[in-house]
C-alpha positions in Angstrom: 107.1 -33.2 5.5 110.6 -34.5 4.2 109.5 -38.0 3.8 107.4 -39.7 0.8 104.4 -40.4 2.6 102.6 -41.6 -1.1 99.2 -42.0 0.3 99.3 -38.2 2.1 101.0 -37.0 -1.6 98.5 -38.6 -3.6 95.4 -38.0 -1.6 96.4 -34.3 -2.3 97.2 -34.7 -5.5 93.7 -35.9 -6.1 92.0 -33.3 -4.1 94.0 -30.9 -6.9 92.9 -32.9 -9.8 89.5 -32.5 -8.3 89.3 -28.9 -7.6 90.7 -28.2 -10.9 87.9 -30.5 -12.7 90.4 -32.7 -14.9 89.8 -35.6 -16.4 93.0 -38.0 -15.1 92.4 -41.4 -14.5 93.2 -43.6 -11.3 95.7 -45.0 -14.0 97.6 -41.6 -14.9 97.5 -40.4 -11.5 99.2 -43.0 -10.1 101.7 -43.1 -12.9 101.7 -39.4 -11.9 102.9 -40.5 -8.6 105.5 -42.5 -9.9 107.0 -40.4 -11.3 107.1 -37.8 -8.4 108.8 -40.8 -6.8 111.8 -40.5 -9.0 111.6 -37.0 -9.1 112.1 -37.3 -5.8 115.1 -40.1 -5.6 116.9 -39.1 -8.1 116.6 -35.0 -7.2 118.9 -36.1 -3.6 121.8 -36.7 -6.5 121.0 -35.1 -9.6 119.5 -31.4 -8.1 116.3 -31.5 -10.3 114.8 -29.3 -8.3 115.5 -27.3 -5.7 112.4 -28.4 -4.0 113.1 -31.2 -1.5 109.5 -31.4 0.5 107.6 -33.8 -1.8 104.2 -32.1 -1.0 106.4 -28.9 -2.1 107.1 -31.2 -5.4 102.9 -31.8 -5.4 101.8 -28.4 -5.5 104.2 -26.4 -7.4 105.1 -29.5 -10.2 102.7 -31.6 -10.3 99.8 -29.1 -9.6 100.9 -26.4 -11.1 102.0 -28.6 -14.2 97.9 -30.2 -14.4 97.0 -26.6 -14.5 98.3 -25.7 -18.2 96.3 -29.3 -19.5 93.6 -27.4 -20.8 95.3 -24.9 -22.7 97.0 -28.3 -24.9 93.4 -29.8 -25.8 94.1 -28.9 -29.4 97.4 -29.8 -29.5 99.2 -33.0 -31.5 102.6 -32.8 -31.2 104.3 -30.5 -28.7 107.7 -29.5 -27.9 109.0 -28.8 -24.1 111.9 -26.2 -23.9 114.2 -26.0 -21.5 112.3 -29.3 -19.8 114.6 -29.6 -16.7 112.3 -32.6 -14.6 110.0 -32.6 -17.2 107.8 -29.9 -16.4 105.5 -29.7 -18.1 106.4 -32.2 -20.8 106.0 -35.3 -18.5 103.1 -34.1 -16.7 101.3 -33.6 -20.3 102.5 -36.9 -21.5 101.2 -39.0 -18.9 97.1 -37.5 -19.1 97.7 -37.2 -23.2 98.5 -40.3 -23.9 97.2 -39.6 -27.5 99.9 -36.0 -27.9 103.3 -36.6 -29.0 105.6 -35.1 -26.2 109.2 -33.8 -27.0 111.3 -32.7 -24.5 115.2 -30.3 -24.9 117.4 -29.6 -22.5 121.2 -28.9 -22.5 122.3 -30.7 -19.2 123.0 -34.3 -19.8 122.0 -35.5 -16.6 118.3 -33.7 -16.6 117.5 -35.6 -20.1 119.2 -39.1 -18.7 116.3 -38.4 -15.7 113.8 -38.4 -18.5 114.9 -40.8 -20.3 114.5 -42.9 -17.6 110.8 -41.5 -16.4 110.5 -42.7 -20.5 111.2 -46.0 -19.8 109.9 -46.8 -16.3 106.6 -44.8 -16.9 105.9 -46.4 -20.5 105.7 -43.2 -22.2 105.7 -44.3 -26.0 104.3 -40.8 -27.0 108.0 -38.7 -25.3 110.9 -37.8 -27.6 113.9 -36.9 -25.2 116.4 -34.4 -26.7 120.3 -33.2 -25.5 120.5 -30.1 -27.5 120.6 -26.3 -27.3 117.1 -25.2 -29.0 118.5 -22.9 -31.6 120.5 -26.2 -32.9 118.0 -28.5 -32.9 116.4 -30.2 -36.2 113.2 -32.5 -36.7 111.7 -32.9 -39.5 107.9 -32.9 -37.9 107.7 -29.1 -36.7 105.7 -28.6 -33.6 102.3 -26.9 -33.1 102.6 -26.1 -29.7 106.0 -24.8 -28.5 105.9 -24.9 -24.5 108.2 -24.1 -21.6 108.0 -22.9 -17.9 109.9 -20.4 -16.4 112.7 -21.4 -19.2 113.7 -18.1 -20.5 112.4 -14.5 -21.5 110.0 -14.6 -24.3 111.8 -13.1 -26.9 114.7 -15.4 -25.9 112.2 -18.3 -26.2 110.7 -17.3 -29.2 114.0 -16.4 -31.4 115.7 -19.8 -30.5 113.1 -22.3 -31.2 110.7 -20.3 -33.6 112.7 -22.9 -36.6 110.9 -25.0 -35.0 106.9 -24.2 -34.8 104.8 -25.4 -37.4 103.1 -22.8 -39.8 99.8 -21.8 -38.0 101.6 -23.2 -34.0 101.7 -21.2 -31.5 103.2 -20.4 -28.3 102.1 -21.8 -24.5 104.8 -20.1 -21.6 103.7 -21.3 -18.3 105.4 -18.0 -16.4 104.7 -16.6 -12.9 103.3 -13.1 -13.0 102.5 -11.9 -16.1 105.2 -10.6 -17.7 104.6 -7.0 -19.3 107.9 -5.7 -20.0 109.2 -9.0 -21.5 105.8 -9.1 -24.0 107.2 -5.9 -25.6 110.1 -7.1 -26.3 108.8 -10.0 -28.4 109.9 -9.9 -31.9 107.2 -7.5 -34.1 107.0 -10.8 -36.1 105.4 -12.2 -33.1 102.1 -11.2 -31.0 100.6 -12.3 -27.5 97.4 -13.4 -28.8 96.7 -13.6 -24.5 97.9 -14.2 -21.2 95.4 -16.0 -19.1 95.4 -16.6 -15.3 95.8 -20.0 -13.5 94.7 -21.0 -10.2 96.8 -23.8 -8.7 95.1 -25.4 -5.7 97.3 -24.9 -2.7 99.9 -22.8 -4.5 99.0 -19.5 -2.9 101.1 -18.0 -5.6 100.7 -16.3 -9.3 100.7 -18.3 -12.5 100.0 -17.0 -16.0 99.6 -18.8 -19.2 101.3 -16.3 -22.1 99.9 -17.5 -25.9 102.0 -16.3 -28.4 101.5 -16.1 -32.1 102.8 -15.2 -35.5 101.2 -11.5 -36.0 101.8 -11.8 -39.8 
């Protein structure tokens, strides 16, 4: 399915929610939805994604996004690396209202997509950055540090670790777990745990990796 058929894409969408037992509202789903929508106009110019079947864009973004929620419940402000489309930053944004949501990325055209998701969506709680990580500077550290499929962990970890609040930790959404890149973290740094996610309809491996300071 190449076209945006919104009802097929959102009835899915809810059967994911569902499955998955979160707590999104008719409201943030359908702002959800939105913003597939200009993930999904603006991708035919801009190459978000490589993705170009929106239910493709459903499962593997959207879904697989909602599948990390739980993992943020503590968090207050977090920080999205390497954002891209805004996965997971928007996603977490739009069904935590109440978390501050920063997002980096070096390509100018990615963060002018999010800046306008920002403004269409309403999304007072997103911060939109065009920076390299290892330069940025805020003066409210983060206590979650996020990113998917952004970079190997040790990579991650020694470019924005300026940037984690003393007692923050680490959430990488990755694909299989990745041994060999966990021991080459840093011995500053430990994975506290990597935990399994099941994405309805994905029919393919995800792994949370937690990461924290092991001194």
């Amino acid at each position: 399915m190449k076209n945006f058929d919104r009802a097929a894409l959102s009835a899915v969408l809810g059967e994911g929610i569902d499955a998955m037992r979160l707590d999104v509202s008719p409201t943030q789903q359908d702002k959800l939805m939105n913003y597939l929508a200009l993930m999904f106009k603006w991708n035919a110019v801009y190459n978000l994604t490589s993705l170009r079947d929106p239910m493709q864009m459903v499962t593997h973004h959207l879904l697989d996004s909602l599948a990390a929620v739980p993992a943020f419940a503590a968090a207050q402000n977090v920080l999205d690396v390497g954002s891209g489309g805004g996965l997971p930053g928007i996603v977490l944004a739009i069904v935590r209202p109440d978390m501050k949501v920063s997002m980096i990325d070096t390509v100018h055209k990615k963060t002018a997509f999010l800046t306008q998701v920002k403004a269409e969506l309403g999304l007072a709680n997103v911060t939109v950055y065009t920076a390299r990580v290892e330069q940025l500077q805020v003066s409210d550290k983060f206590d979650v540090i996020t990113s998917r499929a952004f970079a190997d962990l040790s990579d991650f970890v020694n470019w924005s670790s300026h940037l984690l609040a003393d007692g923050g930790r680490y959430i990488a959404l990755k694909g299989v777990a990745p041994k060999d890149e966990q021991e080459r973290l840093p011995e500053e740094w430990k994975v506290d745990k990597v935990e399994p996610l099941d994405v309805p309809r994905l029919g393919a491996e995800r792994h949370l990796v937690f990461i924290e300071r092991s001194t």
